[in-house]
Chimera marker file (.cmm) of the C-alpha trace (Angstrom):
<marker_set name="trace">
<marker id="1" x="118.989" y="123.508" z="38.675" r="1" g="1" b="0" radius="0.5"/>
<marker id="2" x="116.741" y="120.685" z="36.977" r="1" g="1" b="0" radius="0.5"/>
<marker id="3" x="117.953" y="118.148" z="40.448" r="1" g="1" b="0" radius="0.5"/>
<marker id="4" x="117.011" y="120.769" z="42.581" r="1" g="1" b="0" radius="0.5"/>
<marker id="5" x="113.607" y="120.936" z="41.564" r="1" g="1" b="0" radius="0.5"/>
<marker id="6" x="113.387" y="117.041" z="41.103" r="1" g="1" b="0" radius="0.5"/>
<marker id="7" x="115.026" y="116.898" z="44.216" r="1" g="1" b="0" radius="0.5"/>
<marker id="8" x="112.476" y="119.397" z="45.670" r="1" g="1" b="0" radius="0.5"/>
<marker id="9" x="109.036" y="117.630" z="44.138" r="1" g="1" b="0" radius="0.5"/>
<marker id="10" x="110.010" y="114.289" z="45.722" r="1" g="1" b="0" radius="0.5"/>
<marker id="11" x="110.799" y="116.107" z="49.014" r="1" g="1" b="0" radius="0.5"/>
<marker id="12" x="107.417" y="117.987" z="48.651" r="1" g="1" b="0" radius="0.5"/>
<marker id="13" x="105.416" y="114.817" z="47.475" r="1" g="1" b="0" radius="0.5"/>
<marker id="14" x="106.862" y="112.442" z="50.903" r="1" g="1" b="0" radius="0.5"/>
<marker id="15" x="106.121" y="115.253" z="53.441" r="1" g="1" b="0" radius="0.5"/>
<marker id="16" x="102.827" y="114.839" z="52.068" r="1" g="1" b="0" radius="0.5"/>
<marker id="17" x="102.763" y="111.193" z="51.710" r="1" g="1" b="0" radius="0.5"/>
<marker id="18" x="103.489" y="111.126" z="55.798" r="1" g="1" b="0" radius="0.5"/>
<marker id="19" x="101.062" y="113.904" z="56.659" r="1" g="1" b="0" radius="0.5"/>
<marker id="20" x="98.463" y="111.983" z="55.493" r="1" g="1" b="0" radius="0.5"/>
<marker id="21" x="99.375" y="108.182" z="56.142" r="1" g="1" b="0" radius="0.5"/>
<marker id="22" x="101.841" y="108.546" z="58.926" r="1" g="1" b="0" radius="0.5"/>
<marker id="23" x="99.312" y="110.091" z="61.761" r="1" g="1" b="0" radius="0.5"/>
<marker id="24" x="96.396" y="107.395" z="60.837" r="1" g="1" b="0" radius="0.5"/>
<marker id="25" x="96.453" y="104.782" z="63.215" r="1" g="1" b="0" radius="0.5"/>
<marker id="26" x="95.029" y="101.129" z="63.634" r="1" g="1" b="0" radius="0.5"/>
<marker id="27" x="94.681" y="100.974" z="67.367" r="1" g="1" b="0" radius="0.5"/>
<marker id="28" x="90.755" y="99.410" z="67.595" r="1" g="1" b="0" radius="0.5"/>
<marker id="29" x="89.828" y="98.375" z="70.763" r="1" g="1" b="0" radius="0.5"/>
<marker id="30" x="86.113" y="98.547" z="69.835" r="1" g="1" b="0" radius="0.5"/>
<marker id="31" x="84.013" y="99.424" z="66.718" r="1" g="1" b="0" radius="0.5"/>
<marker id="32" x="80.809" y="100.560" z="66.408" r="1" g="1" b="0" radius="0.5"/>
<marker id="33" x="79.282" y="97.616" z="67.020" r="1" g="1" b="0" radius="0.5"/>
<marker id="34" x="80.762" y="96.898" z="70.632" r="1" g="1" b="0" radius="0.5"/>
<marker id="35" x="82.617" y="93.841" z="69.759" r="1" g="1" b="0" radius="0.5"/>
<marker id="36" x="86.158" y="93.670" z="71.304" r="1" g="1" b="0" radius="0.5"/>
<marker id="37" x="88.981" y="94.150" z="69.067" r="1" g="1" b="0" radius="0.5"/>
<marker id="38" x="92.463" y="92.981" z="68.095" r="1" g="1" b="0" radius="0.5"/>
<marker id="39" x="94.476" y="96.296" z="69.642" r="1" g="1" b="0" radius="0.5"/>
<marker id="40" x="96.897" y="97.054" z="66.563" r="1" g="1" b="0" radius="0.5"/>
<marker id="41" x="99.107" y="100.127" z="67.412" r="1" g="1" b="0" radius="0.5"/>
<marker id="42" x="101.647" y="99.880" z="69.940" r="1" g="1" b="0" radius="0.5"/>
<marker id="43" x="100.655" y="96.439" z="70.466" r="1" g="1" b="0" radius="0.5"/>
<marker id="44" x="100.810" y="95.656" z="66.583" r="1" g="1" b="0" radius="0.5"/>
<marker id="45" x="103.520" y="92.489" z="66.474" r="1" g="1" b="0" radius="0.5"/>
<marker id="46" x="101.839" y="90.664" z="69.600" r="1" g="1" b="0" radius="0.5"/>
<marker id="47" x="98.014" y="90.646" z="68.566" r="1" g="1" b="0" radius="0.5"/>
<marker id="48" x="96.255" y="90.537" z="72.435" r="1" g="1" b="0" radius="0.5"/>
<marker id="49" x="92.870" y="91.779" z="72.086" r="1" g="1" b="0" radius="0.5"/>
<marker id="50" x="91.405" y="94.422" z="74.334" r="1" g="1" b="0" radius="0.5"/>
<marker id="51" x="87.983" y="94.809" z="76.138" r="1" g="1" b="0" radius="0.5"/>
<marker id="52" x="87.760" y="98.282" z="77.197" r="1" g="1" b="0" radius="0.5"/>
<marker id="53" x="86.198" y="99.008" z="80.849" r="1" g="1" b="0" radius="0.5"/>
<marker id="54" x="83.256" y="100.079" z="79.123" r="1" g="1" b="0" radius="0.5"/>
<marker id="55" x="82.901" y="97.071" z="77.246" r="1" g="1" b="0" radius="0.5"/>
<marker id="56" x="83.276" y="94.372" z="80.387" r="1" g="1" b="0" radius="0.5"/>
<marker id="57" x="80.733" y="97.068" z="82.091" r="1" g="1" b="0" radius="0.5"/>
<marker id="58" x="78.255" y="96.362" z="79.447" r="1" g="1" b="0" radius="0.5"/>
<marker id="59" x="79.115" y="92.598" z="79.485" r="1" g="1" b="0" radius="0.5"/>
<marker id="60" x="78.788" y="92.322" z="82.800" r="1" g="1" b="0" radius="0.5"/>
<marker id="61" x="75.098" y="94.036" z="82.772" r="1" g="1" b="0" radius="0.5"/>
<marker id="62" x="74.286" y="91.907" z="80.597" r="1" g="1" b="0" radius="0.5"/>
<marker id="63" x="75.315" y="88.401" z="81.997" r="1" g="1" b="0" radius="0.5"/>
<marker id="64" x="77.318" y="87.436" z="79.224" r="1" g="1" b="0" radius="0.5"/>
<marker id="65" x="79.390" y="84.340" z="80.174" r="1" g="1" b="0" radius="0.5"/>
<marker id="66" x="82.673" y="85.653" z="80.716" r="1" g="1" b="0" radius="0.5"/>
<marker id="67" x="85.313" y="84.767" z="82.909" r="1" g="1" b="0" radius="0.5"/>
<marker id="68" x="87.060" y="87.547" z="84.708" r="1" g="1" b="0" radius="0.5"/>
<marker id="69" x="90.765" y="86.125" z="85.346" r="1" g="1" b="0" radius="0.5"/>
<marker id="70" x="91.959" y="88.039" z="88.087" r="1" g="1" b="0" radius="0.5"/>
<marker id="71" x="96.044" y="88.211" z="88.545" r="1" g="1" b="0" radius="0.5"/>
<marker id="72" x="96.178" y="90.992" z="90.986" r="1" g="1" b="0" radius="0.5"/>
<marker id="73" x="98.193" y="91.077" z="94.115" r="1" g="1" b="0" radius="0.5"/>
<marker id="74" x="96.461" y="89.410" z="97.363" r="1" g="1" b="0" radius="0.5"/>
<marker id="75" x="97.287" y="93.263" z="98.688" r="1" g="1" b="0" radius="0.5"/>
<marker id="76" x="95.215" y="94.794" z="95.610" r="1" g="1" b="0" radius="0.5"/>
<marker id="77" x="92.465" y="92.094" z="95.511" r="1" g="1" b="0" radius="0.5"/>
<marker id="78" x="91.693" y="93.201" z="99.095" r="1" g="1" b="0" radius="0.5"/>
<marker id="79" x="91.253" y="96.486" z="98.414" r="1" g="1" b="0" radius="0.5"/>
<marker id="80" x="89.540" y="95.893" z="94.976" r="1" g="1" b="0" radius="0.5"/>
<marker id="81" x="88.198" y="93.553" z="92.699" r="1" g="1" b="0" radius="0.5"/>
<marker id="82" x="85.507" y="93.206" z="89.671" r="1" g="1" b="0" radius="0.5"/>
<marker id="83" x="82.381" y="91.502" z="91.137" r="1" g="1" b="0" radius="0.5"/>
<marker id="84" x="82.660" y="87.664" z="89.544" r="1" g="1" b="0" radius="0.5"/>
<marker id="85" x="86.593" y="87.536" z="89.382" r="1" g="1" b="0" radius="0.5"/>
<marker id="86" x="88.718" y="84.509" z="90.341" r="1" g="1" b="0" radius="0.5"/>
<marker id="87" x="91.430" y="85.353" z="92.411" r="1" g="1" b="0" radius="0.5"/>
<marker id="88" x="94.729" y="84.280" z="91.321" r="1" g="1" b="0" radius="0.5"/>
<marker id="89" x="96.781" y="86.144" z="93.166" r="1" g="1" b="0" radius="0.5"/>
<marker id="90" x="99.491" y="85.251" z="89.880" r="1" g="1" b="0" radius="0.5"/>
<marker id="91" x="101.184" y="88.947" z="89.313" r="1" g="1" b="0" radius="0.5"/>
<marker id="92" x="103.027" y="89.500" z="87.483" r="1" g="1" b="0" radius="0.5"/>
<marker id="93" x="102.924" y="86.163" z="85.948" r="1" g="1" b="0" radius="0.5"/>
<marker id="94" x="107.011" y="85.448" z="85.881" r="1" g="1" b="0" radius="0.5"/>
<marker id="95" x="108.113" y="83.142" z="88.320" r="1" g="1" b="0" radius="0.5"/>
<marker id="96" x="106.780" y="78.976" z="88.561" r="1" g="1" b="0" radius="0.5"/>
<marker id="97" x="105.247" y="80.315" z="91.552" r="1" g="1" b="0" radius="0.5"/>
<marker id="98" x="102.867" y="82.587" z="89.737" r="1" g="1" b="0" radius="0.5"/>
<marker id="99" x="102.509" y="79.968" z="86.951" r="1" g="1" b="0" radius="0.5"/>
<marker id="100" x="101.694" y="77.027" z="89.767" r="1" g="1" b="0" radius="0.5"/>
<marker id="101" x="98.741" y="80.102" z="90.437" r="1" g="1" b="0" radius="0.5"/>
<marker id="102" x="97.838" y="79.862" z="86.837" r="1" g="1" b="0" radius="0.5"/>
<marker id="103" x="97.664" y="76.323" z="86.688" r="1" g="1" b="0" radius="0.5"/>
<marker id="104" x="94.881" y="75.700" z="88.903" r="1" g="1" b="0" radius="0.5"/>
<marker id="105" x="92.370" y="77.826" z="87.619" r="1" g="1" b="0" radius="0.5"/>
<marker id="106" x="93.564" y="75.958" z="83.554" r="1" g="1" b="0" radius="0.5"/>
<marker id="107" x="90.665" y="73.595" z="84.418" r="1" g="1" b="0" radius="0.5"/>
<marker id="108" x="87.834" y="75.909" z="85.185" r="1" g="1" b="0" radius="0.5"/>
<marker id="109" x="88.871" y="77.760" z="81.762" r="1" g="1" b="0" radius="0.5"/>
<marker id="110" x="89.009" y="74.958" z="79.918" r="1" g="1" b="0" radius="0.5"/>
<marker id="111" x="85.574" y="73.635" z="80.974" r="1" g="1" b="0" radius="0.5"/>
<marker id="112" x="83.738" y="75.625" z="78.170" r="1" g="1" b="0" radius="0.5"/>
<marker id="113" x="84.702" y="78.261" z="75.414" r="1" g="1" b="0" radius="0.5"/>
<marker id="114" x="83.264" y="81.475" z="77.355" r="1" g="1" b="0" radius="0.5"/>
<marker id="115" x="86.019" y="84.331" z="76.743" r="1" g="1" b="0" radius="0.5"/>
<marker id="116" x="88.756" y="84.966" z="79.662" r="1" g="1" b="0" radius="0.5"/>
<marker id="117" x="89.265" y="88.554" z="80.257" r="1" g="1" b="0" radius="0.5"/>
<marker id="118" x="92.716" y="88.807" z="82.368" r="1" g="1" b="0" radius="0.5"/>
<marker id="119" x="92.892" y="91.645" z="84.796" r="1" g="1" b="0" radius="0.5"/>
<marker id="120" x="95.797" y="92.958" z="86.093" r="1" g="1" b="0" radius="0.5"/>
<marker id="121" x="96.766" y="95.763" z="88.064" r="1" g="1" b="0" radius="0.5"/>
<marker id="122" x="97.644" y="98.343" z="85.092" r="1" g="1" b="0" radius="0.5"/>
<marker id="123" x="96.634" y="95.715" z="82.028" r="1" g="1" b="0" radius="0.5"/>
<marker id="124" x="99.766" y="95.360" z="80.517" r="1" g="1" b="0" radius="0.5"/>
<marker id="125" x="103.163" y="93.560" z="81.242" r="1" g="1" b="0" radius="0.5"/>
<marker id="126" x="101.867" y="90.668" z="83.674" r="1" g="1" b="0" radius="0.5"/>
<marker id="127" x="97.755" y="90.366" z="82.125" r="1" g="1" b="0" radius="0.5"/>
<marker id="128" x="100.735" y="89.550" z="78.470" r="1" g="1" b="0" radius="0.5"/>
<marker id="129" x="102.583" y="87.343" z="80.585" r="1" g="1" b="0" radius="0.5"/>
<marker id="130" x="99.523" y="85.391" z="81.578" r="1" g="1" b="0" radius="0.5"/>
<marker id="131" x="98.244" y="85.671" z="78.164" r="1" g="1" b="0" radius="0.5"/>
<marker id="132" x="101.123" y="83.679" z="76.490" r="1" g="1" b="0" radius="0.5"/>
<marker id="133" x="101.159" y="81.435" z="79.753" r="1" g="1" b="0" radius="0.5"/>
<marker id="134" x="97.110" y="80.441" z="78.965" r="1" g="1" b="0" radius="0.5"/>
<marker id="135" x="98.685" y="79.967" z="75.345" r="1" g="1" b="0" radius="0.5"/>
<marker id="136" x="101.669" y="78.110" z="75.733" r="1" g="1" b="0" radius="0.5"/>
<marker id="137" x="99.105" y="75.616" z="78.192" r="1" g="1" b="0" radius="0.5"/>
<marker id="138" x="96.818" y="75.299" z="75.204" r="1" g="1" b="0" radius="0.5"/>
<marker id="139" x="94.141" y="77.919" z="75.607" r="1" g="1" b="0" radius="0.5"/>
<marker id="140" x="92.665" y="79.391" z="72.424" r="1" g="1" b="0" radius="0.5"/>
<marker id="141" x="94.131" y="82.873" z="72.030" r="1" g="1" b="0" radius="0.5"/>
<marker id="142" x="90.888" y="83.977" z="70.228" r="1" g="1" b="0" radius="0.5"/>
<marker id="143" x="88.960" y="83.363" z="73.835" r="1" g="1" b="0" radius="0.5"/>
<marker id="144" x="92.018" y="85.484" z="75.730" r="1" g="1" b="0" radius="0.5"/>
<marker id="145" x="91.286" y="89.338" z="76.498" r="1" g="1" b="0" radius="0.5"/>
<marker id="146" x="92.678" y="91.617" z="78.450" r="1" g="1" b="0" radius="0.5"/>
<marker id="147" x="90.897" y="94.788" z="80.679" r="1" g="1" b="0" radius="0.5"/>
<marker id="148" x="92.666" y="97.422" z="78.935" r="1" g="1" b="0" radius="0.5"/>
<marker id="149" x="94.323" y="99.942" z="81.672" r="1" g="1" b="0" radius="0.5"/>
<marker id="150" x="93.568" y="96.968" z="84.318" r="1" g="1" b="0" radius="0.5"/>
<marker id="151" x="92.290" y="97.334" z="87.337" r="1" g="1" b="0" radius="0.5"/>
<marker id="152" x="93.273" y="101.018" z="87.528" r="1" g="1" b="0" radius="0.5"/>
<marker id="153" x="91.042" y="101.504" z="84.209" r="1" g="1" b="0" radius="0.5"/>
<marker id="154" x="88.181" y="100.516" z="86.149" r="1" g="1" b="0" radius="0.5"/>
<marker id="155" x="85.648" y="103.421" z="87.220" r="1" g="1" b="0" radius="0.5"/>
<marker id="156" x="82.488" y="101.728" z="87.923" r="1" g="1" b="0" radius="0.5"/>
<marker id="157" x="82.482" y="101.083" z="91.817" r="1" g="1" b="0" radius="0.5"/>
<marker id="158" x="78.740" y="99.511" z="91.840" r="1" g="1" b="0" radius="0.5"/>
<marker id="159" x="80.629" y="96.677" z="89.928" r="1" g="1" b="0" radius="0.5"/>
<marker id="160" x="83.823" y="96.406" z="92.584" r="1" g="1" b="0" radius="0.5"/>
<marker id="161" x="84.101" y="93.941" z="95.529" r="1" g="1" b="0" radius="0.5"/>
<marker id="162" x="86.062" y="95.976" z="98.574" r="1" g="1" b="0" radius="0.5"/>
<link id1="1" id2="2" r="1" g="1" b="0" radius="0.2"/>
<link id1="2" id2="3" r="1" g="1" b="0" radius="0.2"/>
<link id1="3" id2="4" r="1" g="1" b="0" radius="0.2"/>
<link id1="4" id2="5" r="1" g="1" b="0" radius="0.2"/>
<link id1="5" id2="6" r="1" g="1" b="0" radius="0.2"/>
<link id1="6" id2="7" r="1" g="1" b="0" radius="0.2"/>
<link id1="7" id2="8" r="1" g="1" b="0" radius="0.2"/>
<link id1="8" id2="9" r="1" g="1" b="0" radius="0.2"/>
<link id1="9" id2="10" r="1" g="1" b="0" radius="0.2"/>
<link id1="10" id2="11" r="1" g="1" b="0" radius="0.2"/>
<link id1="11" id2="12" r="1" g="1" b="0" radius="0.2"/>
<link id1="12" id2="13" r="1" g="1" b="0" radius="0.2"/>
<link id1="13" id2="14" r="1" g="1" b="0" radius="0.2"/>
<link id1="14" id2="15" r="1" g="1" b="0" radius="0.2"/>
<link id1="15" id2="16" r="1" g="1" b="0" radius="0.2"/>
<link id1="16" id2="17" r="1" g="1" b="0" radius="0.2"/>
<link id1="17" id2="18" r="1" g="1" b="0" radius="0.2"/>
<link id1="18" id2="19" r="1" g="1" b="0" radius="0.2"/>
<link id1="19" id2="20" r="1" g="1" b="0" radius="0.2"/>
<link id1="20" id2="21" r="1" g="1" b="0" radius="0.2"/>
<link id1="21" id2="22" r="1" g="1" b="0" radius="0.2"/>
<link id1="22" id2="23" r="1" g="1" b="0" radius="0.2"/>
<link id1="23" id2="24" r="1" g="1" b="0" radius="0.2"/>
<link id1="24" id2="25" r="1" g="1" b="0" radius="0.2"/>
<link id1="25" id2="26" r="1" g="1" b="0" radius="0.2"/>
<link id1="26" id2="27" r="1" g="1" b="0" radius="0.2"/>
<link id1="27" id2="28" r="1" g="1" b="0" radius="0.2"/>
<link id1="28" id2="29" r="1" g="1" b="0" radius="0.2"/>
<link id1="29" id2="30" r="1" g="1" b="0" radius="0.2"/>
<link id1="30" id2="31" r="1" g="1" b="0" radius="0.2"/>
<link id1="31" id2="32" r="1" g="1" b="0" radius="0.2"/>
<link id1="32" id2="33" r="1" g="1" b="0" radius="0.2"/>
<link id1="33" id2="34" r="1" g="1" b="0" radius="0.2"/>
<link id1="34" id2="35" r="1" g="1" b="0" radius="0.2"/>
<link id1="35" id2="36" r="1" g="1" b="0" radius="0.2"/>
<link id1="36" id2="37" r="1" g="1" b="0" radius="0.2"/>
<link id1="37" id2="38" r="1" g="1" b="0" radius="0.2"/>
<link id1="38" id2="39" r="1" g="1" b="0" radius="0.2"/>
<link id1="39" id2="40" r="1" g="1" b="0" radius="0.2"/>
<link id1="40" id2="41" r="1" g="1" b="0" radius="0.2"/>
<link id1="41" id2="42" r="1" g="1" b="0" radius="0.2"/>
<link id1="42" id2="43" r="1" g="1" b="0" radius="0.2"/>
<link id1="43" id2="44" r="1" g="1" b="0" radius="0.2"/>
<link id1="44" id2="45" r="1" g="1" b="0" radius="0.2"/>
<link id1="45" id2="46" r="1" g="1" b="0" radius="0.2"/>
<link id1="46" id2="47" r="1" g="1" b="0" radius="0.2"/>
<link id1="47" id2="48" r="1" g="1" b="0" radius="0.2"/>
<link id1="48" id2="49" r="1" g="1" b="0" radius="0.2"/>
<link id1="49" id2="50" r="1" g="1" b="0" radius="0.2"/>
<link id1="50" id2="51" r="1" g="1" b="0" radius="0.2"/>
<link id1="51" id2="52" r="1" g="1" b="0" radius="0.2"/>
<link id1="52" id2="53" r="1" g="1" b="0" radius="0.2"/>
<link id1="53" id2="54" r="1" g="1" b="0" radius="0.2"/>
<link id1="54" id2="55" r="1" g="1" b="0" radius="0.2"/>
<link id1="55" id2="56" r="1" g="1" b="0" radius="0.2"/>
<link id1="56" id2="57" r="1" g="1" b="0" radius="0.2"/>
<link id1="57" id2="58" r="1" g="1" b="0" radius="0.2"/>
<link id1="58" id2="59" r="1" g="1" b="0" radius="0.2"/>
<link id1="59" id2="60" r="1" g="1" b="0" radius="0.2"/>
<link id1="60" id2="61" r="1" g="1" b="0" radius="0.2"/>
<link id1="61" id2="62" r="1" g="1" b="0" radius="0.2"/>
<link id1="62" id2="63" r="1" g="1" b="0" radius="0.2"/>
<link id1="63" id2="64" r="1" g="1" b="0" radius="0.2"/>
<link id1="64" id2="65" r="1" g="1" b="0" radius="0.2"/>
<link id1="65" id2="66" r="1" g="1" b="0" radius="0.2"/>
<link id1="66" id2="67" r="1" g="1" b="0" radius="0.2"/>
<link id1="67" id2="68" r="1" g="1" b="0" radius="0.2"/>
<link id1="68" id2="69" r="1" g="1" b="0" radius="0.2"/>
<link id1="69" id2="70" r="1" g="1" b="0" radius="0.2"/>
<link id1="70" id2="71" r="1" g="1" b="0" radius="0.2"/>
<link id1="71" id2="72" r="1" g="1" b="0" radius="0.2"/>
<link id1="72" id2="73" r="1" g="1" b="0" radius="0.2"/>
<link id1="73" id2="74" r="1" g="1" b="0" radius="0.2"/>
<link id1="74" id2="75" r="1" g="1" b="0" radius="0.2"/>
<link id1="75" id2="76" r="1" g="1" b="0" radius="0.2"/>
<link id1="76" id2="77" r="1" g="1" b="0" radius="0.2"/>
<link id1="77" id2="78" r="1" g="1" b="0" radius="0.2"/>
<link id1="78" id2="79" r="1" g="1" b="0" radius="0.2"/>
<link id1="79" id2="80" r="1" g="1" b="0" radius="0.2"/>
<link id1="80" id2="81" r="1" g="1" b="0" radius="0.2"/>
<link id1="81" id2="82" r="1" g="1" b="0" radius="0.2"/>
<link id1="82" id2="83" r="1" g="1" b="0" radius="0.2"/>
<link id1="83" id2="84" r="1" g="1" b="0" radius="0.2"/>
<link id1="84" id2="85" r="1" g="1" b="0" radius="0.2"/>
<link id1="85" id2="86" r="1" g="1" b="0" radius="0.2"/>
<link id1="86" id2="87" r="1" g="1" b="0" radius="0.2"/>
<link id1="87" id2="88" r="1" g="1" b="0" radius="0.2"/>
<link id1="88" id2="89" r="1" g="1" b="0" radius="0.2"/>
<link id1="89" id2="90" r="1" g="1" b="0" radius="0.2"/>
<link id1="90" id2="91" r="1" g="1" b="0" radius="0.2"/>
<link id1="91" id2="92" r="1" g="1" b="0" radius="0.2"/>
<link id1="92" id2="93" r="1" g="1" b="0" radius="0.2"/>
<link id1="93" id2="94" r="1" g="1" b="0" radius="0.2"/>
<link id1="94" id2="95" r="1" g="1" b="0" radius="0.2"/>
<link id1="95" id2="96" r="1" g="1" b="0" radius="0.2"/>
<link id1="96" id2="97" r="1" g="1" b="0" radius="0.2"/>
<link id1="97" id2="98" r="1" g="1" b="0" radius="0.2"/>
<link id1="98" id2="99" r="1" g="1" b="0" radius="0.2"/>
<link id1="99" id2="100" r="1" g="1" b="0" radius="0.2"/>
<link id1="100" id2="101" r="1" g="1" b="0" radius="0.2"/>
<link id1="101" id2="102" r="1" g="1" b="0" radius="0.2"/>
<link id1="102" id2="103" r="1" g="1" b="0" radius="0.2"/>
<link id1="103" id2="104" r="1" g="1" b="0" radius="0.2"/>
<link id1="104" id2="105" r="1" g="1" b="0" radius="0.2"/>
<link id1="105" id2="106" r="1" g="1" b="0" radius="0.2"/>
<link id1="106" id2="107" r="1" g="1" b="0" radius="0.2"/>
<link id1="107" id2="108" r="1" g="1" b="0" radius="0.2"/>
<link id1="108" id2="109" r="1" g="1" b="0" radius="0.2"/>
<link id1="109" id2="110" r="1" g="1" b="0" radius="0.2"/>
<link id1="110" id2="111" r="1" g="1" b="0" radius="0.2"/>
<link id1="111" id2="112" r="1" g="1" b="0" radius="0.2"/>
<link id1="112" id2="113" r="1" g="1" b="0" radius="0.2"/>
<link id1="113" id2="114" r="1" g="1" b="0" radius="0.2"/>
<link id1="114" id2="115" r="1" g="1" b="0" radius="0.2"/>
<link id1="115" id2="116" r="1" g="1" b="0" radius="0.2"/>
<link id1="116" id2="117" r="1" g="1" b="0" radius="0.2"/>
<link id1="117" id2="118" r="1" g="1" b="0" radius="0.2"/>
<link id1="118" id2="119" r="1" g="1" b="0" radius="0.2"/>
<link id1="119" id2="120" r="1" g="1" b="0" radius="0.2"/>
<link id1="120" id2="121" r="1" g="1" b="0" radius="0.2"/>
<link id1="121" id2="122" r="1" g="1" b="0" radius="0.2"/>
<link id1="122" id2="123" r="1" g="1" b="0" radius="0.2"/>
<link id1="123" id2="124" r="1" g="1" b="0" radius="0.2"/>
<link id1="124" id2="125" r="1" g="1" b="0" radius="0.2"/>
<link id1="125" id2="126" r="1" g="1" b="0" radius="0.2"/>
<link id1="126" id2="127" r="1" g="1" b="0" radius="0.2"/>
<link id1="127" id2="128" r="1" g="1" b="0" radius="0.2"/>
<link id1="128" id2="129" r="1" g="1" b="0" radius="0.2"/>
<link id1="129" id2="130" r="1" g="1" b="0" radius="0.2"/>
<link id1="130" id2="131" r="1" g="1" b="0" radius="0.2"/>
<link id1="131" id2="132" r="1" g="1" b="0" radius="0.2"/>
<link id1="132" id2="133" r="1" g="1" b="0" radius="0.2"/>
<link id1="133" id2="134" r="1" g="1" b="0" radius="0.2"/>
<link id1="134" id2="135" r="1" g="1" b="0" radius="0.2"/>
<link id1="135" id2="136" r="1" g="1" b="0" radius="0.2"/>
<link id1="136" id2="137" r="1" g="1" b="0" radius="0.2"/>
<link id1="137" id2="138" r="1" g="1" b="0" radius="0.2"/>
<link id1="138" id2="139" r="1" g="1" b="0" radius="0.2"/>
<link id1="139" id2="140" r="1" g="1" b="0" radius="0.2"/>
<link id1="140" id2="141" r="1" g="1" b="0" radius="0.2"/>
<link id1="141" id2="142" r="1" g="1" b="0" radius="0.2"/>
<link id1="142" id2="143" r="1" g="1" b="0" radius="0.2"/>
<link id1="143" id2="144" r="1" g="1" b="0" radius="0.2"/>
<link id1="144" id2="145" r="1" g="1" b="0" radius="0.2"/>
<link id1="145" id2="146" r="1" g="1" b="0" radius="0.2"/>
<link id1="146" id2="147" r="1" g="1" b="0" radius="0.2"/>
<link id1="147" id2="148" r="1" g="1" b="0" radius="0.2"/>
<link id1="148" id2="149" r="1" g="1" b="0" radius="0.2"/>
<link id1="149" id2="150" r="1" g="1" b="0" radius="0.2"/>
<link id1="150" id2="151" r="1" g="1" b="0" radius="0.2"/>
<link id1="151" id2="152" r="1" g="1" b="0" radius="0.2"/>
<link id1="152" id2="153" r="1" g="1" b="0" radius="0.2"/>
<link id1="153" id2="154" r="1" g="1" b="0" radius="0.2"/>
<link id1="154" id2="155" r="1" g="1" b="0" radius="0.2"/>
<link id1="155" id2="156" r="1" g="1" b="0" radius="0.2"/>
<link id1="156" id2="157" r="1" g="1" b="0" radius="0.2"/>
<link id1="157" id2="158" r="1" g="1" b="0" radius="0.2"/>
<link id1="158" id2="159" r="1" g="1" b="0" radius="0.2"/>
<link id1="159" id2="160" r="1" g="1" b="0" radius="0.2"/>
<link id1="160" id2="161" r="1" g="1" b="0" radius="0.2"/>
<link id1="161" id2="162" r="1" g="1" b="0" radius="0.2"/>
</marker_set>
């Protein structure tokens, strides 16, 4: 009877341990202030930073020196692009071919320290490929972003080449 209620207490005690901890998350991709996060969350282990749509918007606006790493498809450029992007034409990043893409834009980013935002159609699986490409060829990860949903995050037309 005296295990039962032990057993009962600690039961009680980690169902409210989780209910409190377990639904917080870390996932920042901007605070208060409008600098670009770190993304934690689903993208804890790997550590790419975010700028949300909003935030390149505002960046944009405001002729901050960025430079907007475009990796879309020739197909997808042509029917939309972020004013100011470079055409790569690298997605999804895999193959030497998209990597011989890569490389000869490496000079233009490495001519100052302004922060590369990657775009990609959907911002995930080839914008992280290019990421640890730009890495692995010596580019500062702090200076690597990427457009958080990608190109299909993107609702300000005023800003879009078509």
């Amino acid at each position: 009877m005296k295990a039962k209620k032990i057993l009962m207490t600690i039961a009680a005690v980690s169902v409210l341990t989780l209910s409190i901890t377990g639904c917080s998350s870390d996932k920042n991709t901007k605070d208060t202030s409008g600098t670009p996060q770190t993304s934690q969350g689903s993208s804890e282990s790997n550590g790419f930073q975010y700028y949300t749509a909003e935030q390149l918007k505002e960046s944009i606006e405001k002729n901050e020196d960025l430079y907007l790493l475009d990796i879309q498809t020739k197909e997808d450029w042509d029917k939309h692009h972020i004013k100011g992007a470079v055409q790569t034409n690298a997605y999804p990043a895999k193959s030497d071919k998209d990597k011989a893409k890569l490389d000869i834009v490496i000079p233009s980013i490495e001519a100052n320290d302004n922060p590369v935002v990657i775009i990609c159609p959907g911002g995930k699986g080839g914008a992280e490929k290019t990421h640890a490409y730009l890495v692995e060829k010596g580019i500062d990860k702090d200076r690597l972003f990427i457009l958080e949903k990608g190109q299909k995050g993107w609702k300000y037309d005023d800003l879009l080449e078509k």
